[in-house]
Backbone bond lengths (Angstrom), bond angles and torsions (degrees), N, CA, C in turn:
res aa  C-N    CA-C-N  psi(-1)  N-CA   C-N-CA  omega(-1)  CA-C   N-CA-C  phi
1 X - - - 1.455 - - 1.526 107.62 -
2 X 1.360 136.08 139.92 1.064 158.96 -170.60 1.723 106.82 -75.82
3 X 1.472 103.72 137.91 1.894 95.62 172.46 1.050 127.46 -56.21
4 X 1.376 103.86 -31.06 1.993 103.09 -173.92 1.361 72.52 -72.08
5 X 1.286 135.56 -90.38 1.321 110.70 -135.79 1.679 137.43 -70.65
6 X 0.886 109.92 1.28 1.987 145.15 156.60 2.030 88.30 -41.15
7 X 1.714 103.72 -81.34 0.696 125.38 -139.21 1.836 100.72 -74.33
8 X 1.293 101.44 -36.74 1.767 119.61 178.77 1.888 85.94 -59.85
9 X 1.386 114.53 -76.65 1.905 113.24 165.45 1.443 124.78 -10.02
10 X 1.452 109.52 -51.46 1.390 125.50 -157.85 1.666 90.77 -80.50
11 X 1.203 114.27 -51.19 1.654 113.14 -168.43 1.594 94.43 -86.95
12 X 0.782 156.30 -15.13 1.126 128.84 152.92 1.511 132.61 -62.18
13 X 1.407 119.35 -31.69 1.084 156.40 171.14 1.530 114.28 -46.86
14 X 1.548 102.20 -56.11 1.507 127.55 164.53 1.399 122.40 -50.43
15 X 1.701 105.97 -61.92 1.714 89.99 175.25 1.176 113.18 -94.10
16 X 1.671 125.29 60.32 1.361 144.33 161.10 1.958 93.60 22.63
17 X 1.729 100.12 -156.13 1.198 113.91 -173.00 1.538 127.31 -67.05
18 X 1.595 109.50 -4.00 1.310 102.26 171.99 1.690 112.85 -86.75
19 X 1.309 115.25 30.27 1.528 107.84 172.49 1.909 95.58 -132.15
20 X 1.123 117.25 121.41 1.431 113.48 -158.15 1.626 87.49 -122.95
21 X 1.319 143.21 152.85 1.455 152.56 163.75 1.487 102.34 -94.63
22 X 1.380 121.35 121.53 1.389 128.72 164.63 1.295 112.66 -45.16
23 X 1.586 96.69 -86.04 1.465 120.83 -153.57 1.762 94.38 -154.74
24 X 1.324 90.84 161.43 1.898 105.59 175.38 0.825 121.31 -42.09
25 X 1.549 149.66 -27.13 1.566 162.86 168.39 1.886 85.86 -66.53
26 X 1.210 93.86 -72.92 2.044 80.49 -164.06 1.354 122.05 -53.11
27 X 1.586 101.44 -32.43 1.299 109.55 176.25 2.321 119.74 -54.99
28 X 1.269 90.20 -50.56 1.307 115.86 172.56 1.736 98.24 -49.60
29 X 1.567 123.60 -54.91 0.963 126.38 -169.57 1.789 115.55 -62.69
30 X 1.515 104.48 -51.38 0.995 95.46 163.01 1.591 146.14 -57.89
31 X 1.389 102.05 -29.49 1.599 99.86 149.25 1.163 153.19 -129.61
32 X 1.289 95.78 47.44 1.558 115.69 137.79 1.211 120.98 -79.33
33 X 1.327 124.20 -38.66 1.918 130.30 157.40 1.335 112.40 -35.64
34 X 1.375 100.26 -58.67 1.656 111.24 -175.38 2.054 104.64 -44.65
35 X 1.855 88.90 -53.73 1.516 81.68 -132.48 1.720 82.01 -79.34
36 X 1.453 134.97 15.53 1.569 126.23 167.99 1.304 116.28 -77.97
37 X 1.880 100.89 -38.00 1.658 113.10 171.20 1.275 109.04 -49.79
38 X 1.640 124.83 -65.11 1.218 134.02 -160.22 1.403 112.05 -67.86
39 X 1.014 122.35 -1.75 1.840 127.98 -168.11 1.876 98.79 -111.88
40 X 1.538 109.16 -51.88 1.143 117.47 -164.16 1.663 107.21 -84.93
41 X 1.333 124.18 -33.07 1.715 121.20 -136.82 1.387 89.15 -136.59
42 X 1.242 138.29 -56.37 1.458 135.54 -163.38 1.470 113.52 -80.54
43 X 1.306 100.01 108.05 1.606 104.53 166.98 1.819 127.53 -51.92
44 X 1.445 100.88 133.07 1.824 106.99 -172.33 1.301 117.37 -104.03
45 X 0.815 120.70 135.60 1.973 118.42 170.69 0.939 132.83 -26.36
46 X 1.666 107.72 -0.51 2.025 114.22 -160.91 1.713 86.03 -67.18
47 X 1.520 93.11 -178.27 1.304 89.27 176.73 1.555 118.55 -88.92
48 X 1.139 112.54 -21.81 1.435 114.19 168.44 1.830 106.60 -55.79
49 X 1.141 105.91 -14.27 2.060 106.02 -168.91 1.552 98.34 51.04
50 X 1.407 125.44 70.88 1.307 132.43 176.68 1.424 127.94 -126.46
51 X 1.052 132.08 124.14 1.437 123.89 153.41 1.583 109.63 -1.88
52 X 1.735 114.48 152.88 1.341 115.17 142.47 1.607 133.05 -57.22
53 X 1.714 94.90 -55.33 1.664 104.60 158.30 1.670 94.38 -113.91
54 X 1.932 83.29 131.89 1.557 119.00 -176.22 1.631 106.81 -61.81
55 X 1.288 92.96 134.78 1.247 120.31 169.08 1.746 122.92 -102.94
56 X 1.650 106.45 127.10 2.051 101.24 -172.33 1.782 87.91 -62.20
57 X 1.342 94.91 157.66 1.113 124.53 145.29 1.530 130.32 -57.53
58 X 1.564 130.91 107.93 1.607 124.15 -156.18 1.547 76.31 -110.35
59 X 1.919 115.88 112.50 1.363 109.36 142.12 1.404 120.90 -99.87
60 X 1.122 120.10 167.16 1.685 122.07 169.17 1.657 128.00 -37.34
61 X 1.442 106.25 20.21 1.493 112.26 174.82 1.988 78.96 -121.90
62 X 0.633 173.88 132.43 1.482 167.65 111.02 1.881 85.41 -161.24
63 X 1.082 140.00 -44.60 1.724 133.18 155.55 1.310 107.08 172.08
64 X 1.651 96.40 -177.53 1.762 96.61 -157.11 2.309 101.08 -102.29
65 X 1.309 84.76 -5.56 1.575 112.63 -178.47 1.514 122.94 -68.70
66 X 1.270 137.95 63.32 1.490 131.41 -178.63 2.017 117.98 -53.00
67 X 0.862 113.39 131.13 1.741 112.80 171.30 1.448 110.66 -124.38
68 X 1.329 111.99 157.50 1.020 101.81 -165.75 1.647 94.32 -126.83
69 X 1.450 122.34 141.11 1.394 136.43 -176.59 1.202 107.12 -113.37
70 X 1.708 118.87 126.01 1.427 142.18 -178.51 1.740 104.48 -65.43
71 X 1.191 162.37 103.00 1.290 136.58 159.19 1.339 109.77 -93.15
72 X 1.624 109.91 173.00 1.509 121.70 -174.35 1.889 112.00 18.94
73 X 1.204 82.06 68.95 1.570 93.52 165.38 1.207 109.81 62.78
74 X 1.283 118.62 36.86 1.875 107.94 178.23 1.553 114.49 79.33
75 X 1.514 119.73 -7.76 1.024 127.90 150.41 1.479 115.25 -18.03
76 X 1.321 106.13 -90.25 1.181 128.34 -178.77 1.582 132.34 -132.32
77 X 1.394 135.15 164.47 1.435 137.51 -130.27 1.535 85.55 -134.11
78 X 1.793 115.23 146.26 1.299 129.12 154.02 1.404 112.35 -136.59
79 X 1.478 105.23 150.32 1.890 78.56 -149.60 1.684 77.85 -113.82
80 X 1.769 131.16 176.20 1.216 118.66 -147.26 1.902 83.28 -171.60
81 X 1.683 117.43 129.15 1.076 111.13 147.15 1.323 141.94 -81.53
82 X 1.250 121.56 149.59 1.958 120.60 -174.01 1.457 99.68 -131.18
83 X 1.061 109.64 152.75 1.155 121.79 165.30 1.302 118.85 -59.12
84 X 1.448 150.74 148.01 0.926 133.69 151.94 1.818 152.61 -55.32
């Protein structure tokens, strides 16, 4: 079995039975969520430990304010600096 799909397994797996698939439209919906998280937000093994598409670097001059971002449905969290 393939990582994306290990990993698409694994998060589904996670939010057990309170995440139920309708029908083929939701299903579809749900992964396309997945696969924006997994491209954009989830760190990969490369050796850089990077996104597919790169992400800046947020140090403590970008703000002193952490937020936190819901992905794939509350699935899972990316956390993000703001300015204050």
């Amino acid at each position: 079995m393939g990582t994306y799909v290990m990993s698409v397994t694994q998060s589904i797996e996670v939010a057990g039975p309170c995440r139920l698939v309708l029908n083929e439209a939701h299903a579809r919906r749900l992964l396309r969520e997945y696969q924006r998280y997994y491209n954009a937000s989830r760190t990969h093994l490369s050796p850089g430990k990077d996104t597919p598409e790169r992400r800046e670097v947020q140090g403590p001059e970008r703000g002193a304010r952490v937020i936190e971002l819901r992905e794939v449905f509350g699935l899972h969290r990316r956390y993000e600096r703001r300015a204050a």
